[in-house]
Each structure stands twice: as structure tokens, then as C-alpha cells.
C-alpha positions as CSV (number, residue, x, y, z in Angstrom):
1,X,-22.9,-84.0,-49.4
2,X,-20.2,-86.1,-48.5
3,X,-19.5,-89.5,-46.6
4,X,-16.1,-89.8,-45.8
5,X,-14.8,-93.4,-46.1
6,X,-11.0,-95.0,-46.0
7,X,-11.5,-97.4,-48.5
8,X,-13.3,-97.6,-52.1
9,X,-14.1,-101.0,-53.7
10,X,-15.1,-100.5,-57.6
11,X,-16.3,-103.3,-59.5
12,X,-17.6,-104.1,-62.8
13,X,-19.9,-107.1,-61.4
14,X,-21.3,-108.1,-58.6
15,X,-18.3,-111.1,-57.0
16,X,-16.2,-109.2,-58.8
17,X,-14.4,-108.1,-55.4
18,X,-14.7,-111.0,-53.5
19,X,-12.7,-113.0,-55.8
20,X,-10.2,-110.3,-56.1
21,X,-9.8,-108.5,-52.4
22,X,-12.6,-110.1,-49.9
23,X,-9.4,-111.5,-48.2
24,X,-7.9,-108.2,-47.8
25,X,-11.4,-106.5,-47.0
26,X,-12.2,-107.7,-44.0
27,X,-8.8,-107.2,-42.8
28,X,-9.5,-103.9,-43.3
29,X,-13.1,-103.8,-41.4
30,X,-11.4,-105.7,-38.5
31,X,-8.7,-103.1,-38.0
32,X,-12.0,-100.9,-37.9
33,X,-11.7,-99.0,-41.3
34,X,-14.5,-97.7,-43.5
35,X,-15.2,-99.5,-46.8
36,X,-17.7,-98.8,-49.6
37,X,-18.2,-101.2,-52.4
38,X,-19.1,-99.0,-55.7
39,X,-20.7,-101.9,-58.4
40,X,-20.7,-100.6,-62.0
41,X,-23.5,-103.3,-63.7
42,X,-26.1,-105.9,-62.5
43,X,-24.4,-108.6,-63.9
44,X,-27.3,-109.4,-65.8
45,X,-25.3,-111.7,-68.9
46,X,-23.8,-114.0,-66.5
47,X,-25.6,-117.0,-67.4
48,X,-25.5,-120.0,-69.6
49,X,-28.9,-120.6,-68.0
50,X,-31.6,-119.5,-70.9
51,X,-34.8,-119.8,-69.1
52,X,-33.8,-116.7,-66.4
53,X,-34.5,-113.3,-67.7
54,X,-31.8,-110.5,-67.4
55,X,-33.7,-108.5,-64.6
56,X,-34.1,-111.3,-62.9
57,X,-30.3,-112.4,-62.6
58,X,-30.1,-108.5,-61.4
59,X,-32.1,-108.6,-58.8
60,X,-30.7,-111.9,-57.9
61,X,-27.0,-111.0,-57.7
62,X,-27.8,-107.8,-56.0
63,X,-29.0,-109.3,-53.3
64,X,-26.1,-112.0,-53.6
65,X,-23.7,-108.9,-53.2
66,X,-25.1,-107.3,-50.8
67,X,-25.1,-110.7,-48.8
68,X,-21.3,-111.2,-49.0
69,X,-20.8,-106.7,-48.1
70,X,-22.1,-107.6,-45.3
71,X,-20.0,-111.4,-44.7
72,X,-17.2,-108.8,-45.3
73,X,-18.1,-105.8,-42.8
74,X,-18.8,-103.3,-45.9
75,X,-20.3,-99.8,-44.2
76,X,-22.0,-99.3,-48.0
77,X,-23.0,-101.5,-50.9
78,X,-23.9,-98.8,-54.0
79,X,-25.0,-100.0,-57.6
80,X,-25.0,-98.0,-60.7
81,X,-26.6,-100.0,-62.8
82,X,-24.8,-99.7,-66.1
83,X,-25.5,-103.1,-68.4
84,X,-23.5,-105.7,-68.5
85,X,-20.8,-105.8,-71.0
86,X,-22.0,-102.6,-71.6
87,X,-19.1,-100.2,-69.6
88,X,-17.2,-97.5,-71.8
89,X,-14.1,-95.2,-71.2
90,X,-16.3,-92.0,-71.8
91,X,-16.5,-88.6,-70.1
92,X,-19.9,-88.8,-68.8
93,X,-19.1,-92.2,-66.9
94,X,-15.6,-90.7,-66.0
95,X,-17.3,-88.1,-64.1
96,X,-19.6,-89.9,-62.6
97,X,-16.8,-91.8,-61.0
98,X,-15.5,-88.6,-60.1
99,X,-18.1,-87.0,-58.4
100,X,-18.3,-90.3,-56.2
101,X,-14.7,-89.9,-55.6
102,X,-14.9,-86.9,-53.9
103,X,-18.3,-87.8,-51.8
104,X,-16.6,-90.3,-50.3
105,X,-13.1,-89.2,-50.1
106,X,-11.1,-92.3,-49.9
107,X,-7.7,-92.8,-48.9
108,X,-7.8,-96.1,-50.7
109,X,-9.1,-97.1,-54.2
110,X,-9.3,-101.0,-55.4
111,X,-10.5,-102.0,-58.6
112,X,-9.5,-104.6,-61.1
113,X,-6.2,-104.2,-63.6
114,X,-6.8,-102.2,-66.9
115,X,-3.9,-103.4,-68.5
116,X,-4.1,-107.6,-68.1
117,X,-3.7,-109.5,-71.4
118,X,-5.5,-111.9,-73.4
119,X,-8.3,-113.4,-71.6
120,X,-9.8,-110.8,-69.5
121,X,-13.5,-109.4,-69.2
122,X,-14.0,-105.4,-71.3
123,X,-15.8,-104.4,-68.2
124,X,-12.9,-105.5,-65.9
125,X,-10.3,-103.4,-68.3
126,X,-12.8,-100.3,-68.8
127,X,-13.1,-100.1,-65.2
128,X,-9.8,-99.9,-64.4
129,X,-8.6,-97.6,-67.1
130,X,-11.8,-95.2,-65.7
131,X,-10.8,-95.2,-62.2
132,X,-6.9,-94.8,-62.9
133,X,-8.1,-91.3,-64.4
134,X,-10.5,-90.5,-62.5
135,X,-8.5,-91.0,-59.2
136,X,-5.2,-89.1,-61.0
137,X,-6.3,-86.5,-62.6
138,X,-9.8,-85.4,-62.1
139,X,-10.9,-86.1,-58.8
140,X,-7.9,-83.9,-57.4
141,X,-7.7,-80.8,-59.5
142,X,-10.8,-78.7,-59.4
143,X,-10.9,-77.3,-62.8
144,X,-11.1,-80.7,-64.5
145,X,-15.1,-80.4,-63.8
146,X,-15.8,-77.3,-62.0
147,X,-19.7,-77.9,-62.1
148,X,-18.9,-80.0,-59.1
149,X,-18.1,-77.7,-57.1
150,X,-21.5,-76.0,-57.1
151,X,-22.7,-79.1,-55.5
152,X,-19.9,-79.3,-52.8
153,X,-17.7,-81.6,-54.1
154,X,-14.8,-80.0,-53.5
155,X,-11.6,-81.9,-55.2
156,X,-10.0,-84.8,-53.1
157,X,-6.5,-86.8,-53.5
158,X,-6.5,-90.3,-53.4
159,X,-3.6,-91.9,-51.6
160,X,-3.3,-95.3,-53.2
161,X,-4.5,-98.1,-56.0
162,X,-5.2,-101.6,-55.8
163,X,-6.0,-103.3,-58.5
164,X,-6.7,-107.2,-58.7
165,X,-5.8,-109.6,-61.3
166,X,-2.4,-107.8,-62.5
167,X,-0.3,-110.0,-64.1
168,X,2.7,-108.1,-62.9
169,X,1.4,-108.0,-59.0
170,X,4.0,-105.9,-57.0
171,X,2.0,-106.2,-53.4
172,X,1.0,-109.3,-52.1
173,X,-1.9,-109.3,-48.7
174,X,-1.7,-111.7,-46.3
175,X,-5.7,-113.5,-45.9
176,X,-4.6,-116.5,-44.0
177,X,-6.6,-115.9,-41.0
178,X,-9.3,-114.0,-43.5
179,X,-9.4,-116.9,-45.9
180,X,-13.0,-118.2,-44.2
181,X,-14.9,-115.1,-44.7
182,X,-13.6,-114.8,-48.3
183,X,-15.1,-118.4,-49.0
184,X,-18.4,-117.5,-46.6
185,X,-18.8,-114.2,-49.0
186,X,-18.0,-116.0,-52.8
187,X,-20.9,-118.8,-51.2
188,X,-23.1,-116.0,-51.6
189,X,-22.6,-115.6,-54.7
190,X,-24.7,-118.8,-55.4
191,X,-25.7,-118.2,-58.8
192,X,-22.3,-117.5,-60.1
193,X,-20.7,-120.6,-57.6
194,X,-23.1,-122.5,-59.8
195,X,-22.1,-121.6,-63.6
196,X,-18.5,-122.1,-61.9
197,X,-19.1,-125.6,-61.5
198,X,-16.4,-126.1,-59.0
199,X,-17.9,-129.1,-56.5
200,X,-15.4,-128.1,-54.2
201,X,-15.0,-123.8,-54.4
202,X,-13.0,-123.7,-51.1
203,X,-10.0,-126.2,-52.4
204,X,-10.3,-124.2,-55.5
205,X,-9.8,-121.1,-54.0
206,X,-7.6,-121.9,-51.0
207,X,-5.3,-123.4,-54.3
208,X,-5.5,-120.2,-55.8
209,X,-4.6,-118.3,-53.4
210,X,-1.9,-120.7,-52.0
211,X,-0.4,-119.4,-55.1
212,X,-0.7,-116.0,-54.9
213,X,1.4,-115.9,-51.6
214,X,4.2,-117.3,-53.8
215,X,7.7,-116.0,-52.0
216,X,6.1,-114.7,-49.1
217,X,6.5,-115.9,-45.5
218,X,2.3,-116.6,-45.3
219,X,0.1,-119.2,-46.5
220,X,-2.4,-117.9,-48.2
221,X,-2.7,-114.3,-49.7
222,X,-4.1,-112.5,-52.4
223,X,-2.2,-109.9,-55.0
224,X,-2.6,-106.7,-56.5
225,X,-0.3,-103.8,-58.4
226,X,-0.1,-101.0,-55.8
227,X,0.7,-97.6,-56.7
228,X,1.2,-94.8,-54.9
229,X,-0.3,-91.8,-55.8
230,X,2.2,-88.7,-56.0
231,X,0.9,-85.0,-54.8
């Protein structure tokens, strides 16, 4: 069965997207598009606290994400529930991605950038490098896992990628008048706002982003590599 949607939002973590698009997503919800968030792990390792067990963070930041989805305007929060830290490039979890692909048929995939340097979480680059082959590719030709079929998954072209945190950012989204529901959502994130320890998260961020409208006519924005996918 299918649930056709305009916009995909793949993350390793919970926050994950909200520091990287939240901006750009409720732009998208206002101009009255679909969007799913797809979240890969429970986020269960980010802690320094050692008195909270690993379920426990789970549950927490599930319900953390699925507070700032709905800040946002997301139709759809789903979770995967792969461990922490634990994400790999493999074809069982390619086709996974796949298969959701094609259930939900979106014009629009964001994730975060497989190819950033140095400092940069595995999840955030496995991710990436998954859904860049997934989308392009093996969700469009029907032979590259023709077991799907049988279940109606019939093959599906994805438009366009986002991804966040490129070092080499080609398309830059104006969030000025967005920039309140992108703070609201990260707030939701409280147990990750706290191991931040950032007293004050909306100078922070309104800095950050300040700089990621750099050369463009807007105050505040946040930026991505776009491509284009080609038929």
C-alpha cells in the first residue's frame, strides 16, 4: 500500500532535522505540501548523563521528535529503530529504504551529507550515502529488487535531494519568517538542548543561521547541496 507524500525527511537521530531543515520544513507545510519524517535510530547514546538507561533516552526523544513533527506541520513521524551508532551501508537496510521510497513516493528527499569531512557523526554519513543509492538507482528501476513488486511497490523517481550539513552547499532556503518554529521545534528536543549546554539556543542558532544566508538577499536561511535527479 502506498501513501503518497511530496516531501521525505530521513534522519539518523531524532533533532537531527530540525537542526538541519526545520526552517525549510514548515515552509513547506505552509505552502500546504505533504511531509514525512523517516528516523533511522532512537538516539539512545546521546548522553554524557550515566544514570539514564538507553531505552529510556528512546522513549524520551521519541516523544521529543514527535513533539517538534508536529511544531513543524509533519503529516507522519516513522521510526526504524536501528541502534545508535549502529547504521551500515548494507543491502538489507538499502532496501528497506527502498521499499519506503516507493510507499510514499516523494518528489522531494532531504537527508544529511554523506560526503562532509572530518568531524561528522557515521550515522549522519551512512545515511546519506544509503539514501543517495537508494533514491538513484533502486527505487526507480524495477529489477533492482523485483520482490517488491509482489507487494505493490511499483518503482518510483525521485525528483530532488537535499542534504544538510554540506560543506560545499550550492542552495541556500530562506527561514526568516520560519526561524520561530525552528527554535519552538529544537526546544523540544529538551534532552539534547541540555547536553548542548547553550544558555541561550536561540542566539546560537539565529547566529548560525545568520551565516548560512551568507551572499543572499535574506537574513536568516539554512543550506543544503541540491541535486537534481536526471530521468
Amino acid at each position: 500500500m502506498t501513501h503518497p507524500t511530496d516531501i521525505l525527511v530521513v534522519s539518523a537521530h531524532p533533532d537531527d532535522a530540525e537542526f538541519g531543515a526545520a526552517g525549510t520544513v514548515v515552509r513547506w507545510t505552509r505552502e500546504g505540501k505533504g511531509v514525512v519524517y523517516l528516523v533511522c535510530t532512537g538516539g539512545e547514546k546521546g548522553t554524557t548523563d550515566p544514570g539514564i538507561r538507553p531505552e529510556e533516552l528512546a522513549a524520551i526523544r521519541e516523544k521529543e521528535q514527535r513533539a517538534a513533527a508536529y511544531v513543524l506541520g509533519v503529516r507522519e513521524t516513522v521510526f526504524l529503530g536501528y541502534p545508535d551508532q549502529g547504521l551500515e551501508d548494507t543491502p538489507d537496510f538499502r532496501k528497506e529504504i527502498v521499499s519506503i521510497i516507493r510507499q510514499y513516493r516523494p518528489h522531494t528527499v532531504v537527508t544529511s551529507d554523506p560526503y562532509r569531512r572530518y568531524i561528522w557523526h557515521r550515522d549522519h554519513r551512512i545515511i546519506g550515502q544509503v539514501i543517495l543509492d537508494a533514491v538513484y538507482p533502486y527505487a526507480r528501476d524495477h529489477l533492482a529488487y523485483p520482490d517488491l513488486l509482489d507487494k505493490g511497490l511499483k518503482p518510483h523517481k525521485v525528483r530532488e535531494l537535499y542534504f544538510w550539513g554540506a560543506e560545499n552547499a550550492n542552495f541556500r532556503s530562506d527561514i526568516t519568517d520560519t526561524f520561530g518554529q525552528k527554535v519552538a521545534a529544537l526546544r523540544c528536543h529538551e534532552s539534547q538542548v541540555r547536553e548542548m549546554n547553550k544558555p541561550d539556543i536561540e542566539g546560537w542558532l539565529r547566529e548560525f543561521c545568520h551565516n548560512m544566508a551568507e551572499g543572499e538577499d535574506f537574513e536568516l536561511g539554512e543550506a543544503f547541496y541540491r541535486i537534481e535527479i536526471p530521468d
